[in-house]
Kinemage of the C-alpha trace (Angstrom):
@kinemage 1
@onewidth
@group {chain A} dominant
@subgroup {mainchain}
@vectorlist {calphas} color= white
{ca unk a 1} P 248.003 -14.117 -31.311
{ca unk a 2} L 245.734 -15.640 -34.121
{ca unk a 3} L 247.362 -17.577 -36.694
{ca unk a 4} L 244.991 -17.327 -39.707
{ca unk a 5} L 243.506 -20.399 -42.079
{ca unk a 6} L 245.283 -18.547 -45.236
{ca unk a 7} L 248.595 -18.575 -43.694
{ca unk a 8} L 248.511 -22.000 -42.170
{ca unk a 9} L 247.424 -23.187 -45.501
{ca unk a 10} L 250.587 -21.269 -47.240
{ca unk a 11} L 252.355 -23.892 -44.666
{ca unk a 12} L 251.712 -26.755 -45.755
{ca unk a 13} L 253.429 -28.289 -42.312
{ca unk a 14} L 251.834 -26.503 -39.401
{ca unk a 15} L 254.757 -23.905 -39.390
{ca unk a 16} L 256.363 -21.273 -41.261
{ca unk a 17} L 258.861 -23.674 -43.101
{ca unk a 18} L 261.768 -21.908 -44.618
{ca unk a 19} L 261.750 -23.993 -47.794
{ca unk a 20} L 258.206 -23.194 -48.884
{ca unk a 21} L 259.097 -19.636 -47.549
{ca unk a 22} L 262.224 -19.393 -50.010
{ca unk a 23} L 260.212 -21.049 -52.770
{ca unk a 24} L 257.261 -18.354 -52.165
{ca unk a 25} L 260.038 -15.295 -51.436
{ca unk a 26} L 261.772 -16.339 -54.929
{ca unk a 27} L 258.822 -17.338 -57.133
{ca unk a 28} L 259.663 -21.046 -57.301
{ca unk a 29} L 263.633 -20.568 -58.603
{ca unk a 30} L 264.897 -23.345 -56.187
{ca unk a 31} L 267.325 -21.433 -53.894
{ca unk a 32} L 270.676 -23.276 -51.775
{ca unk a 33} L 272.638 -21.504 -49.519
{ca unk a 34} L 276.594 -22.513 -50.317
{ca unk a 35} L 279.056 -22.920 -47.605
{ca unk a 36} L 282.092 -20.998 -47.164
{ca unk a 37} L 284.671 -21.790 -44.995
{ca unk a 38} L 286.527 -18.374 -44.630
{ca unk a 39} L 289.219 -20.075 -42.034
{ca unk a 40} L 287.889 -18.050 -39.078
{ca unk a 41} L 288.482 -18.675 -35.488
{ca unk a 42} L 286.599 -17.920 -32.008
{ca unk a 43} L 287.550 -15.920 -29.203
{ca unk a 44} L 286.775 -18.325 -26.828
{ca unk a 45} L 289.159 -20.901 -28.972
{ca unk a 46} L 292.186 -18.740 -29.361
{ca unk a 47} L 292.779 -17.317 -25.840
{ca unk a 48} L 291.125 -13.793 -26.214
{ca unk a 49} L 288.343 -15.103 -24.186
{ca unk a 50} L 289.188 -19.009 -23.168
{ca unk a 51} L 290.333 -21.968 -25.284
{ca unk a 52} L 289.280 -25.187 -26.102
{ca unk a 53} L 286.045 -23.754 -27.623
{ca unk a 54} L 282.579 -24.555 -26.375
{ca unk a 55} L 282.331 -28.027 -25.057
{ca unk a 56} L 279.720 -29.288 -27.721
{ca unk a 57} L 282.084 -28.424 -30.349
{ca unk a 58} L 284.720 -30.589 -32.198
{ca unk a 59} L 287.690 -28.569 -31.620
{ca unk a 60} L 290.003 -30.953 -33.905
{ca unk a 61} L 287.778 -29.629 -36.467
{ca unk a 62} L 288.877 -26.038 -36.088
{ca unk a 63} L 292.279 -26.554 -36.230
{ca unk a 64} L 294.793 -24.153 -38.218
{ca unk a 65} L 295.618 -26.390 -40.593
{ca unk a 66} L 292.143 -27.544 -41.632
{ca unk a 67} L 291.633 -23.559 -42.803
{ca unk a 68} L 295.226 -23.631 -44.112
{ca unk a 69} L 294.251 -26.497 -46.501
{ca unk a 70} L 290.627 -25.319 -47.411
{ca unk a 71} L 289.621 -24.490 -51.090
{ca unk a 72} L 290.152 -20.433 -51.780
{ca unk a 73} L 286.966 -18.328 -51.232
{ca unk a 74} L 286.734 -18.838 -55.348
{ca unk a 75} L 286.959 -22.370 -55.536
{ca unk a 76} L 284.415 -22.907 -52.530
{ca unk a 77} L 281.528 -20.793 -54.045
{ca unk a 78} L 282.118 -22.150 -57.735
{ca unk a 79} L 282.297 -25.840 -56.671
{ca unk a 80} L 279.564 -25.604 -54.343
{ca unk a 81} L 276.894 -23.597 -56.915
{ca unk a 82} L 277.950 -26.887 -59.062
{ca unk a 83} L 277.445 -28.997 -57.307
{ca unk a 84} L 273.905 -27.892 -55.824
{ca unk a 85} L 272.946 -27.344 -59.492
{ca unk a 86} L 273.698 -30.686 -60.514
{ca unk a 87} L 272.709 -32.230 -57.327
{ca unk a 88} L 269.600 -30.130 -56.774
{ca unk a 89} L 268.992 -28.652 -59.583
{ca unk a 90} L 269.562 -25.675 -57.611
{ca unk a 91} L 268.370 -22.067 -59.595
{ca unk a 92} L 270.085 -19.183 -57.118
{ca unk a 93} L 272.438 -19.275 -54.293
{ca unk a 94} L 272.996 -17.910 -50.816
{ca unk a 95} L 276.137 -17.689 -49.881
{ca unk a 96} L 276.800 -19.181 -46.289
{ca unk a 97} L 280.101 -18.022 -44.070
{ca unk a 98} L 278.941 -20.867 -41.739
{ca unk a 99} L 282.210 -22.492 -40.051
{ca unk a 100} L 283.837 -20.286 -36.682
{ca unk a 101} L 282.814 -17.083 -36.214
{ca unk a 102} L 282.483 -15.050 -39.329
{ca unk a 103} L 282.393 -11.145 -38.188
{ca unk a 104} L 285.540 -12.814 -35.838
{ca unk a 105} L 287.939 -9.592 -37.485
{ca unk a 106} L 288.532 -6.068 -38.752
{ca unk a 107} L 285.894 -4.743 -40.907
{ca unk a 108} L 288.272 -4.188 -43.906
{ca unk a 109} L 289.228 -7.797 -43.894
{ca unk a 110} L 285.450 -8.906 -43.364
{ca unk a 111} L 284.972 -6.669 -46.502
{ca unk a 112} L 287.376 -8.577 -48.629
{ca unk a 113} L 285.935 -11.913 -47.195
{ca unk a 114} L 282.786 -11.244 -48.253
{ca unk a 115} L 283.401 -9.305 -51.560
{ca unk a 116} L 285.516 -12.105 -52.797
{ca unk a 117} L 282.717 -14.871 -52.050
{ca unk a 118} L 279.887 -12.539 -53.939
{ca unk a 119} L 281.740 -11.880 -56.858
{ca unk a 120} L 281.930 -15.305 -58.743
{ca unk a 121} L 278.608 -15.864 -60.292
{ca unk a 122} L 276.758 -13.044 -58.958
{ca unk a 123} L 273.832 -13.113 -61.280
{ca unk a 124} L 272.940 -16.362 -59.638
{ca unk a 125} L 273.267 -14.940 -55.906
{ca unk a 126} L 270.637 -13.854 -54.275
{ca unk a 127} L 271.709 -13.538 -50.613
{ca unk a 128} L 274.523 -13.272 -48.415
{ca unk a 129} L 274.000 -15.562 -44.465
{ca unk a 130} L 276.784 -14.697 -42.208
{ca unk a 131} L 277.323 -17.129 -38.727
{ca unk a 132} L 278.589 -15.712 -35.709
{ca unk a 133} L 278.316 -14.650 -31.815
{ca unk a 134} L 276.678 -12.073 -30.479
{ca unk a 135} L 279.868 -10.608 -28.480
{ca unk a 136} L 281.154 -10.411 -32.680
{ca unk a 137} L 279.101 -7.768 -33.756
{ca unk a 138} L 279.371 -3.981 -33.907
{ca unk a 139} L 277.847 -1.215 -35.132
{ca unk a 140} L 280.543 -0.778 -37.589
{ca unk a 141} L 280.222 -4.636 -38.847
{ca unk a 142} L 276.640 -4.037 -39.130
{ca unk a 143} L 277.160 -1.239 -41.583
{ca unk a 144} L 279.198 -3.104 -43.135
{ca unk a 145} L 276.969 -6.279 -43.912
{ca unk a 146} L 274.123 -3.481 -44.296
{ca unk a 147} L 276.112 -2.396 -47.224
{ca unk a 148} L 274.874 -5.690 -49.248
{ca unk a 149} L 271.582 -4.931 -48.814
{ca unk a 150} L 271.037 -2.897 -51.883
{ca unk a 151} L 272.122 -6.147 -54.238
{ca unk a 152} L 271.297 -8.518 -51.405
{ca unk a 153} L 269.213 -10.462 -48.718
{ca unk a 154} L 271.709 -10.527 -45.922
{ca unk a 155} L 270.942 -12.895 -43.113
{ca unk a 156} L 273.017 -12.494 -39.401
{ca unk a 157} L 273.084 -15.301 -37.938
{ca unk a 158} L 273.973 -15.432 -33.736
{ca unk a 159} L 274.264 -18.408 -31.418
{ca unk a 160} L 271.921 -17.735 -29.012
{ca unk a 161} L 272.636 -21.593 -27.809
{ca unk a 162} L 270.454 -21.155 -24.390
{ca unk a 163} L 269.083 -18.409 -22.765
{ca unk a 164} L 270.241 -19.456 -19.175
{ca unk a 165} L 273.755 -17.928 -18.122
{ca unk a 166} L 274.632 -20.814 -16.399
{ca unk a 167} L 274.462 -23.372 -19.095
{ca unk a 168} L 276.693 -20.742 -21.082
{ca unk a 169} L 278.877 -21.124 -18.382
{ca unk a 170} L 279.123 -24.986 -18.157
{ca unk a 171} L 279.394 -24.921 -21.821
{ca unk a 172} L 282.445 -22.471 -21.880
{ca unk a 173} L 280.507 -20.294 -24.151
{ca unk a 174} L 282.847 -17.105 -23.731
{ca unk a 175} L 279.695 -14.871 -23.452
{ca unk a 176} L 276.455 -14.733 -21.274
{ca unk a 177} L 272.335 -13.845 -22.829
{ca unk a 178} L 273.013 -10.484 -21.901
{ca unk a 179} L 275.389 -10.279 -24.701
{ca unk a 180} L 272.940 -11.625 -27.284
{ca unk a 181} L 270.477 -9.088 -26.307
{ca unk a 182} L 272.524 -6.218 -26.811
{ca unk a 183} L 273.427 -7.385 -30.240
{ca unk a 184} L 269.863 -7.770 -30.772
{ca unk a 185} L 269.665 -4.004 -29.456
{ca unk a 186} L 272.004 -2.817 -32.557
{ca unk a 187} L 269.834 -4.456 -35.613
{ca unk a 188} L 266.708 -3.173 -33.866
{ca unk a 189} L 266.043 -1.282 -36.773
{ca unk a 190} L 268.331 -3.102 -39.325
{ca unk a 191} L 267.848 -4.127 -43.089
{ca unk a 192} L 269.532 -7.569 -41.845
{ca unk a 193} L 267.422 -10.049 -41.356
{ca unk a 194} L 268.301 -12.074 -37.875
{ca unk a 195} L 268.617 -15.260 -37.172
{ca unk a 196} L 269.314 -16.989 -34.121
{ca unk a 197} L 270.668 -20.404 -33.628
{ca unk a 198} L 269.155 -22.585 -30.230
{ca unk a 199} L 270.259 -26.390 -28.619
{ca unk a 200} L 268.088 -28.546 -26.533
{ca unk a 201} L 268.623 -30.856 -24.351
{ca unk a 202} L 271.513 -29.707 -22.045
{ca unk a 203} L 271.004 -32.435 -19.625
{ca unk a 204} L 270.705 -30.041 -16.573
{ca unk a 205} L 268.024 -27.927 -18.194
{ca unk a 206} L 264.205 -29.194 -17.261
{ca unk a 207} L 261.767 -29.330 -19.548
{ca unk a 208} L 259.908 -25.922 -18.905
{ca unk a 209} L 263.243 -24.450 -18.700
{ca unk a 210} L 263.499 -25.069 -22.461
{ca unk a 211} L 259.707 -24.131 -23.466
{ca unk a 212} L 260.891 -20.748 -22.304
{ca unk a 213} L 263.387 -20.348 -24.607
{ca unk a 214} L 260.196 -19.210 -26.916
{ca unk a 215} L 259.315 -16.588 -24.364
{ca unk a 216} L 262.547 -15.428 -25.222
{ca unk a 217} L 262.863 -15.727 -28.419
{ca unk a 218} L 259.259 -14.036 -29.314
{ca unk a 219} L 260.012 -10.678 -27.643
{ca unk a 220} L 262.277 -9.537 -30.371
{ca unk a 221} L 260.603 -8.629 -32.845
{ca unk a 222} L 263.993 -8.274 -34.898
{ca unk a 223} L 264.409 -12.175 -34.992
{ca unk a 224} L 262.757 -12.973 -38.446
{ca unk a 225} L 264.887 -16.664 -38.605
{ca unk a 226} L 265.270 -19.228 -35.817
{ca unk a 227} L 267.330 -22.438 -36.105
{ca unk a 228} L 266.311 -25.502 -33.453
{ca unk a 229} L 269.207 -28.398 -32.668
{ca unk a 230} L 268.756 -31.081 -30.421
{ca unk a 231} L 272.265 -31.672 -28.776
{ca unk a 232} L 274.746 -34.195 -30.301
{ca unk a 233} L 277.842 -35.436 -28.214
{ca unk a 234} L 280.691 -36.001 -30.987
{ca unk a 235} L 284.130 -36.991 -30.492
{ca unk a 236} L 286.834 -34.478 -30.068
{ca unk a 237} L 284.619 -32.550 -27.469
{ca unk a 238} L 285.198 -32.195 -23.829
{ca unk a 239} L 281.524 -33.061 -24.178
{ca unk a 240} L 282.106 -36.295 -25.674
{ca unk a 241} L 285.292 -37.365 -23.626
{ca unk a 242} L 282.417 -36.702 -20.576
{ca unk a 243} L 279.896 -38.982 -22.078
{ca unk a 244} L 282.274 -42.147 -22.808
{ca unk a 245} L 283.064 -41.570 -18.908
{ca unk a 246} L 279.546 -41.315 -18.008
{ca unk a 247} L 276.874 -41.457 -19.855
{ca unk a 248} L 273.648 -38.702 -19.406
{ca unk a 249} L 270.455 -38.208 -21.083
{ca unk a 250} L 270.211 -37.409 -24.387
{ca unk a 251} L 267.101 -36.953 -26.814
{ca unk a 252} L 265.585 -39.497 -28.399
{ca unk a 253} L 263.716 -38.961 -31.554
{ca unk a 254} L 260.396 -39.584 -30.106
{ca unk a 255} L 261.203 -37.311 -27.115
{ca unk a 256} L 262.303 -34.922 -29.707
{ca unk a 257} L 259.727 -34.601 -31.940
{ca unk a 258} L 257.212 -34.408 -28.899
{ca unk a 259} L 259.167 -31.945 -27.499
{ca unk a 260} L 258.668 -29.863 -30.837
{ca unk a 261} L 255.338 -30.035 -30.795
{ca unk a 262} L 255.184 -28.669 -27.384
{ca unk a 263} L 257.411 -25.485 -28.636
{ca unk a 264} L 256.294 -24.562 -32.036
{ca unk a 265} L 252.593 -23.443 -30.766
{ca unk a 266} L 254.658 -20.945 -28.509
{ca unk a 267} L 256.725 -19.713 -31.245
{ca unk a 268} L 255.437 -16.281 -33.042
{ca unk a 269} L 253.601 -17.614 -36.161
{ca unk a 270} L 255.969 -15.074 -38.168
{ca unk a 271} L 259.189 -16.326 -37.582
{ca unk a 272} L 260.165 -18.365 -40.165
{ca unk a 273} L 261.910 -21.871 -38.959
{ca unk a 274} L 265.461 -22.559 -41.080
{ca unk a 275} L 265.931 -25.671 -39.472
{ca unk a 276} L 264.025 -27.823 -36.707
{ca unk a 277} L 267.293 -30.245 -35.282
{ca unk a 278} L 270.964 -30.402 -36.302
{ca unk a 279} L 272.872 -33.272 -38.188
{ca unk a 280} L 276.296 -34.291 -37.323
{ca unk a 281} L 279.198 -36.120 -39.535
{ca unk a 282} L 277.855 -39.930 -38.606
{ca unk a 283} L 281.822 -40.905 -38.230
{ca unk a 284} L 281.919 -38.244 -35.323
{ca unk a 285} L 278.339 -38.862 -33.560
{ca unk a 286} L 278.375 -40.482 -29.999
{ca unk a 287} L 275.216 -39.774 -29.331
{ca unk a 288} L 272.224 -39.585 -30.021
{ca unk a 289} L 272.237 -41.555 -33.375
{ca unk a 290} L 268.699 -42.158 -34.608
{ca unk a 291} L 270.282 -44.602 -37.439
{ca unk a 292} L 268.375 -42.164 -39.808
{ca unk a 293} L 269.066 -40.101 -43.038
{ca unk a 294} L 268.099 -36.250 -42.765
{ca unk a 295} L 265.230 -36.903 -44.792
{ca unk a 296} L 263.859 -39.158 -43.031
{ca unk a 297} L 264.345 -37.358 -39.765
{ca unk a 298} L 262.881 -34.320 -41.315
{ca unk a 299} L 259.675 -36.471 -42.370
{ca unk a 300} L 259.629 -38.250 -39.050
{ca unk a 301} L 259.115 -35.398 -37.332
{ca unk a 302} L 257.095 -33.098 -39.606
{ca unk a 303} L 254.493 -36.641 -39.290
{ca unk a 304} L 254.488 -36.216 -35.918
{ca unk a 305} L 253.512 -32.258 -35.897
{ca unk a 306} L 251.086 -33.274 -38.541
{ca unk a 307} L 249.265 -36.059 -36.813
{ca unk a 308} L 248.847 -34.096 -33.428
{ca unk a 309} L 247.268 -30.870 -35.477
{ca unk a 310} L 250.159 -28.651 -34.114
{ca unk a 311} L 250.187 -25.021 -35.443
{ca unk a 312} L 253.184 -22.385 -34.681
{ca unk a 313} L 251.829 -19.670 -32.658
{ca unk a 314} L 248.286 -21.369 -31.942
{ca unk a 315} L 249.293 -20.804 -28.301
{ca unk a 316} L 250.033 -17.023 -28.078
């Protein structure tokens, strides 16, 4: 696949960065996404598939009474358009179910989530990002977020978390890749645009193993957003509790940002990248802590694609 000079120029990074892409999508209006916290729940958390939640996770932070004490849908989508005006001088909004698993009911009450969150400020809305699993999603869901199109960018976002069954199963994901793919079978021809949400560094998966995850990723042409974490053991996870016990490998930033640049020349030079690692609460990271802000993980890393001339998609 040739990646052209005009687009890589339109970069400015060596990949399709979602900021510039936003910036470029919305003619400069700085755009935030704001996060709701809806008080959903998972199946594999509440017994309809397991419990305890997928080991990675911080299961104390999912408790009942964290959603029972939230902010209201209003208060969350007010306060947080605020603050990313004051704080960011923010110009339009996408509004983010992020926490749990956000298509996790009936359609009805999914429609009075949603409604609720997109009706405070709605001139200044531009886009509606919904988080959840692929064994979450329905046709009937879909028509459902499809609905918001008309007004609307609507981004689905799935955990696609590996594409190897067993690591879903040593993570107690609830669900196996050939769930994922059959989601990805019902927005084949969808308004929504899809994103799907990846971890590396499961210490039991090789190196290739992970490289393929592009492979994977690249024939659906329906995925128009990826999001790339490097895993983080925090405390409160059956993850963590293992790690205090005994220790495994984890990613180091050098590791990491090599291991990027090994990845993003397999990656279709049209999917745009949201996000290139994940951040965790400092207070709750075990490992691996960098001792670094996001910024400067973010420009650690984009130096390190820079200086070693990589190029998403130069491989295909």
């Amino acid at each position: 696949m040739q990646v052209t000079e005009s687009t890589t120029g339109v970069w400015e990074k060596g990949y399709n960065n979602y900021g510039p892409w936003l910036r470029d999508k919305y003619k400069g209006q700085r755009v935030f996404k704001v996060i709701v916290d809806g008080g959903f729940t998972c199946p594999n958390r509440d017994g309809s598939k397991g419990y305890g939640g997928c080991t990675y996770c911080n299961v104390d932070s999912f408790t009942p009474s964290v959603s029972r004490n939230a902010p209201t849908i209003r208060q969350q989508v007010i306060e947080g358009m605020e603050r990313a005006r004051k704080g960011n001088k923010a110009d339009k909004f996408i509004i983010y179910f992020q926490p749990n698993t956000n298509t996790y009911a009936p359609a009805h009450y999914l429609k009075m989530m949603y409604d609720e969150a997109l009706s405070y400020g709605t001139e200044d809305i531009v886009g509606l990002s919904v988080g959840t699993r692929p064994d979450c999603i329905d046709m009937e869901k879909i028509a459902l977020l499809e609905s918001y199109t008309d007004r609307f960018d609507v981004d689905l976002e799935m955990g696609m978390e590996s594409i190897y069954n067993d690591t879903l199963s040593q993570i107690n994901r609830g669900c196996n890749h050939e769930e994922l793919v059959k989601a990805l079978k019902l927005v084949e021809n969808s308004k929504l645009d899809i994103c799907v949400h990846t971890i590396f560094g499961f210490p039991w998966e090789t190196h290739d193993m992970m490289l393929k995850y592009a492979d994977e990723i690249n024939r659906f042409p329906q995925i128009k957003f990826v999001k790339f974490h490097h895993l983080h053991i925090v405390e409160g996870s059956v993850m963590g509790v293992k790690y205090k016990r005994e220790p495994f490998k984890v990613f180091s930033i050098d590791e990491y940002a090599d291991f990027l640049c090994e990845l993003l020349p397999r990656v279709r030079p049209d999917i745009v990248i949201q996000r290139l690692f994940g951040l965790s609460d400092r207070e709750l990271l075990i490992a691996p802590n960098w001792g670094l802000k996001k910024s400067e993980i973010q420009y650690y890393i984009d130096q390190r694609i820079l200086s070693r001339g990589v190029v998403q998609g130069s491989a295909l």
